[in-house]
C-alpha positions as CSV (number, residue, x, y, z in Angstrom):
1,X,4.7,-0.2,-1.6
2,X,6.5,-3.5,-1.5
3,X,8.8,-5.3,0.4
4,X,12.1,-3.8,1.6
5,X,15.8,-4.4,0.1
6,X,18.9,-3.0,0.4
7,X,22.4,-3.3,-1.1
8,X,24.0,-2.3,2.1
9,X,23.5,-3.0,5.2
10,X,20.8,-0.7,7.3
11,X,19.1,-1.0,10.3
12,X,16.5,-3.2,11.4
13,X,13.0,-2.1,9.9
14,X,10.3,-1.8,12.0
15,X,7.4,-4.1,11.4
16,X,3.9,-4.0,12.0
17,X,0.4,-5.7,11.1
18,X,-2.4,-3.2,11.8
19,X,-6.0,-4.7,11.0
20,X,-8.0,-2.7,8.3
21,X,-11.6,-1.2,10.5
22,X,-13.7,-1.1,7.1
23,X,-12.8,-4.8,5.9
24,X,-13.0,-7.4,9.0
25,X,-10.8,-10.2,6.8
26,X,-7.8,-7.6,5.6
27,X,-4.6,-6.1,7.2
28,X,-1.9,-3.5,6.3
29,X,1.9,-4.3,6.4
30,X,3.7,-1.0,7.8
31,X,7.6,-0.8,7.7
32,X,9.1,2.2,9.4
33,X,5.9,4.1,9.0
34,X,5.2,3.3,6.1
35,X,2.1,1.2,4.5
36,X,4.1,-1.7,2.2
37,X,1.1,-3.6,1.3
38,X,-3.2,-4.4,2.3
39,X,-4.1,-7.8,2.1
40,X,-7.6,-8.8,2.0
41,X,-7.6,-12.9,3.4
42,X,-11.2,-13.0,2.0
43,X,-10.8,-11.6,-1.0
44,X,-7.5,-11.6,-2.8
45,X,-9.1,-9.4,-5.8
46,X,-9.7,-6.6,-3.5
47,X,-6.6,-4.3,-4.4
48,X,-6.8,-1.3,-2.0
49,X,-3.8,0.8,-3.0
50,X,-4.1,2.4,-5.8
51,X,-0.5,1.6,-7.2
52,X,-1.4,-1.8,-6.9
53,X,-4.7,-1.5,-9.0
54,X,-2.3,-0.4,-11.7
55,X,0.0,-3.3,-11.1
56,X,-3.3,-5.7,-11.2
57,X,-3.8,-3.6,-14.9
58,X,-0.7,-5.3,-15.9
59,X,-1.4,-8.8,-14.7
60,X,-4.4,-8.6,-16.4
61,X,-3.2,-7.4,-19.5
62,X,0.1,-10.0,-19.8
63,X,-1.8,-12.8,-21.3
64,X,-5.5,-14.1,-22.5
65,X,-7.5,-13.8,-19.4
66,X,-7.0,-17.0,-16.9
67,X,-4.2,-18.1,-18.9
68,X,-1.7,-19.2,-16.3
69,X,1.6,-17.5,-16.3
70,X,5.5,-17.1,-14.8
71,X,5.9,-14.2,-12.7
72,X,8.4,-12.9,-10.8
73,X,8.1,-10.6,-7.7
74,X,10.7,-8.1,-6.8
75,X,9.9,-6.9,-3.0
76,X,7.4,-10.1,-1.6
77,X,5.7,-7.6,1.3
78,X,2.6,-9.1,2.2
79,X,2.7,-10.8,-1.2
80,X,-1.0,-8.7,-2.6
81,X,0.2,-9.1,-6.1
82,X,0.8,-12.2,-5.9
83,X,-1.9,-13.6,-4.1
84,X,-4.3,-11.4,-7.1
85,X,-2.6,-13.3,-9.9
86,X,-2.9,-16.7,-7.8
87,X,-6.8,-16.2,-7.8
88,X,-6.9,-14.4,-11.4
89,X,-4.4,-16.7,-13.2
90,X,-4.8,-20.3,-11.8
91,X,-1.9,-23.2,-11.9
92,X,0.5,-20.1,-12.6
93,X,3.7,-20.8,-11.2
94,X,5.2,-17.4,-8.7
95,X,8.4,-16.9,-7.2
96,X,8.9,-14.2,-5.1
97,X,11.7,-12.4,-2.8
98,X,12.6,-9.9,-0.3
99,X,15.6,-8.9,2.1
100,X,13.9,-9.5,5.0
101,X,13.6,-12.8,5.9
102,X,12.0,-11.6,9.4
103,X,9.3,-10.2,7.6
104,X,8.7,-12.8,5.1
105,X,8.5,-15.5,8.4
106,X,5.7,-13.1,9.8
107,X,3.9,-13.0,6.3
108,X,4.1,-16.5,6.2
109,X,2.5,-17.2,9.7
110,X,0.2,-14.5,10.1
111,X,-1.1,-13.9,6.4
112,X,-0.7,-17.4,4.6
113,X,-1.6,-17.7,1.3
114,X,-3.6,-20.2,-0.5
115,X,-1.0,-23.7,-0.6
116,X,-2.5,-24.7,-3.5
117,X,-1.2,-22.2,-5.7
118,X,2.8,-22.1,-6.5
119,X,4.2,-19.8,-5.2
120,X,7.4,-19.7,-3.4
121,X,9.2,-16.6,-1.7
122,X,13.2,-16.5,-0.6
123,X,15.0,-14.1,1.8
124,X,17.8,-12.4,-0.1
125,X,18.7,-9.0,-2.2
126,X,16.6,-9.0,-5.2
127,X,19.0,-7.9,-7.5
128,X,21.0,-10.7,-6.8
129,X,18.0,-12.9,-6.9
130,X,17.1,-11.9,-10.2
131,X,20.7,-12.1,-11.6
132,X,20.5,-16.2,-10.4
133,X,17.3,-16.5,-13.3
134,X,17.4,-18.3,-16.5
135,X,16.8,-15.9,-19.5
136,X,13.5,-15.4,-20.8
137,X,12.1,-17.6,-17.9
138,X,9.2,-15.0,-16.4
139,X,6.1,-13.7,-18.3
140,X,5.9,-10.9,-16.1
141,X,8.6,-9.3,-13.9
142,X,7.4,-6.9,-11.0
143,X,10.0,-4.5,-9.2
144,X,8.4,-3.0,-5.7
145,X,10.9,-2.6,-3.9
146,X,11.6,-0.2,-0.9
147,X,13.7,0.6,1.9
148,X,11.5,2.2,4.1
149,X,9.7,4.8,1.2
150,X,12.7,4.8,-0.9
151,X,14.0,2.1,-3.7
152,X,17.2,1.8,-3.2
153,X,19.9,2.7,-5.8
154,X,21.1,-0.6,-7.4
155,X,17.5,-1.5,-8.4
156,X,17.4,2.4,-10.3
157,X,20.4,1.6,-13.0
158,X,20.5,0.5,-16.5
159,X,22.2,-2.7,-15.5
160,X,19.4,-3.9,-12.8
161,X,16.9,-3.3,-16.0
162,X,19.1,-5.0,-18.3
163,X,18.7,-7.9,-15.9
164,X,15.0,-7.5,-15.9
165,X,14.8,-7.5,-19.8
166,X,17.3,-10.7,-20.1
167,X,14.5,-12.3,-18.1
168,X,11.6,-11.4,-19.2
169,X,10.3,-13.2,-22.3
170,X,9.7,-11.3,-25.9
171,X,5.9,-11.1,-25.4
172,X,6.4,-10.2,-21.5
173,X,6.4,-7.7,-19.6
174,X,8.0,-5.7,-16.7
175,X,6.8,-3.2,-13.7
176,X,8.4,-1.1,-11.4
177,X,6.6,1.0,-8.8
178,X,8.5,4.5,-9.0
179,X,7.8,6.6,-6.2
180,X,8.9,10.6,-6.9
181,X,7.2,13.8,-6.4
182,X,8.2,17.5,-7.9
183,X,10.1,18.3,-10.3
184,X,10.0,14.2,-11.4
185,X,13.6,14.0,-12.0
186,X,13.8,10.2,-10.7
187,X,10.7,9.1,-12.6
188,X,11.9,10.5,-15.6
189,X,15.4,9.3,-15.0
190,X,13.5,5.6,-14.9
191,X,12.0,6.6,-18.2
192,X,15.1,7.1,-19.7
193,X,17.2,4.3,-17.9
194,X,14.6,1.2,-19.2
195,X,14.5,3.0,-22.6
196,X,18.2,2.2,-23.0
197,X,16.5,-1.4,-22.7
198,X,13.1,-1.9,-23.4
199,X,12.0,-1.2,-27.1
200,X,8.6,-0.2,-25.7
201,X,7.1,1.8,-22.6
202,X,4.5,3.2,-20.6
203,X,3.9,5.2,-17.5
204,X,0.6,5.2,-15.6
205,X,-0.2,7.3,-12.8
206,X,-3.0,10.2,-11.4
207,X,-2.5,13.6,-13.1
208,X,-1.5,15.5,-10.4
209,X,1.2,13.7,-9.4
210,X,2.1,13.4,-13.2
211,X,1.8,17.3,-12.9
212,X,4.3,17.2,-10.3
213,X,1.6,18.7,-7.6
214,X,1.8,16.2,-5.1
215,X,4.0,13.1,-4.1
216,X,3.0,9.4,-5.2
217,X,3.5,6.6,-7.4
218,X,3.7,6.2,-10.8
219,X,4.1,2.3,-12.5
220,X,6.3,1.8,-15.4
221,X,5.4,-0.7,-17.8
222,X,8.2,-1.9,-20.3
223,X,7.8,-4.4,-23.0
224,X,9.9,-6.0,-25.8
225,X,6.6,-6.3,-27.6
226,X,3.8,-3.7,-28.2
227,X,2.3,-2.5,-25.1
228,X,-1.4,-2.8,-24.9
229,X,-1.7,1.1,-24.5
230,X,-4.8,1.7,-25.1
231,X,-6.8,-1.4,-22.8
232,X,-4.5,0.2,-20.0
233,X,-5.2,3.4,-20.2
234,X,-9.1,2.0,-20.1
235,X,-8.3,0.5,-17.1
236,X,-6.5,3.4,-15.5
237,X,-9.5,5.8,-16.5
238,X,-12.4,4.2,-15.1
239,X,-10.0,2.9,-12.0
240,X,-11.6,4.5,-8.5
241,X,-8.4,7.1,-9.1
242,X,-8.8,7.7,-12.2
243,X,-4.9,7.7,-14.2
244,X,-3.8,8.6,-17.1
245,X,-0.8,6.7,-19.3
246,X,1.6,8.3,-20.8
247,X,3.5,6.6,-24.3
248,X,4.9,6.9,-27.5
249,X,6.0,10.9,-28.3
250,X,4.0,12.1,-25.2
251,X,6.5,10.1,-23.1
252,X,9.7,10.6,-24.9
253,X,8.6,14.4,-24.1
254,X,8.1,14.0,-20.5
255,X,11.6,12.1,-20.3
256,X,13.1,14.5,-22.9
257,X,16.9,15.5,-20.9
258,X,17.0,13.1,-18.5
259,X,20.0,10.7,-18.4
260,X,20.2,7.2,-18.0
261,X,21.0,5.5,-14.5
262,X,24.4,3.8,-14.1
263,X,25.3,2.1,-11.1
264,X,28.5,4.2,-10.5
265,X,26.3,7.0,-10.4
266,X,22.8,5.9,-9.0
267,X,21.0,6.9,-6.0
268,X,18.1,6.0,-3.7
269,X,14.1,7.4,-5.2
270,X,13.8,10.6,-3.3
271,X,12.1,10.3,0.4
272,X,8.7,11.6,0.4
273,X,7.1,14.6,2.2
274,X,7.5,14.5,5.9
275,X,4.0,13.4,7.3
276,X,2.8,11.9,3.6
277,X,1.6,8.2,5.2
């Protein structure tokens, strides 16, 4: 999961840097218990969660491969996306934020990232952030955000996405990490919400948690443009943990009912099981 933010105030997150046993060069960001981000130092390819492989689908997928591009980065953590699309994509230009500016000082002195590449990251709310961007200015717009395990509610409504879309450019694209478990209500509420937005979508994540059988995450992908559907769901199937991606009618189905989020009625992503990390 990414990097924390809040609308409100809440208390202090707990931070902590735990080295990985099986890879000497990496490290794991934990925030009140929870694992926000692995970082490999020696290998910034090496994506370990498997949200994040998904994520690294979409970078891959944005734009001709190596072809430099804009992105923007909604919840910095330890700053693994980024640092994949620094070595992937190189000369593209990154800006990055999160609410904590303790933990983005600690990211910045214990993990640094490669200077050469351009990348910047800000302390502040990322809503706010995001509303400060010129339109169209990003070729790819991530949101990872989370307070702890949950995303808090004014990055769930149909006016944070509208934000997103404003900025993304027509042959961009924009994430969002979803975490929900049974019955799916959020993640199909995020369904519905970028709809109202996004002429185009898609939703990657395993089959059981698709299925509702266990908690986890699931990325949205949202596009003014066609999608590339079918290269992601490649990707997804021969991934490690193997996804499947759901679109068109097969995805208007699983969000069939659900009603769009409004930021006079949003709420945080539901908590996950007790125990889960």
């Amino acid at each position: 999961m990414g990097g924390g933010d809040t609308g409100a105030a809440r208390e202090r997150p707990r931070t902590e840097l735990l080295r990985d046993a099986d890879r000497p060069d990496s490290w794991v960001l934990v925030v009140d218990g929870t694992p926000q981000s692995h970082v490999d130092l020696a290998d910034p390819t090496h994506l370990d969660f498997e949200y994040v492989r998904r994520l690294g689908h979409v970078v891959d997928l944005v734009a001709p491969e190596r072809e430099p591009v804009d992105a923007f980065h909604l919840g910095a953590g330890a700053l693994t996306l980024a640092r994949y699309v620094a070595a992937t994509r190189p000369g593209s230009r990154q800006r990055a934020v999160d609410i904590d500016a303790d933990l983005v000082a600690l990211v910045r002195r214990e993990l640094p990232w490669d200077r050469r590449a351009d990348l910047r990251v800000a302390a502040g709310d990322a809503r706010t952030w995001l509303a400060a961007r010129r339109e169209a200015s990003a070729d790819l717009v991530v949101c990872d955000v989370f307070a702890g395990a949950r995303t808090p509610a004014h990055l769930t409504s149909v006016e944070f996405v509208a934000e997103a879309a404003r900025v993304v450019r027509p042959d961009g694209l924009y994430a969002a990490n979803v975490g929900d478990g049974r019955p799916l209500r959020h993640a199909r509420a995020q369904v519905a919400t970028a709809a109202r937005v996004f002429g185009h979508l898609a939703l990657v994540a395993e089959p059981s948690v698709l299925r509702g059988r266990r908690f986890g995450n699931l990325v949205l992908v949202a596009g003014h443009r066609e999608l590339p559907v079918d290269e992601l769901a490649r990707r997804a199937h021969r991934d490690p943990d193997m996804a499947r991606v759901l679109s068109g009618d097969e995805l208007d189905r699983f969000a069939s009912g659900a009603a769009v989020v409004r930021d006079a009625t949003a709420e945080d992503s539901p908590a996950p099981p007790e125990g889960l990390f």
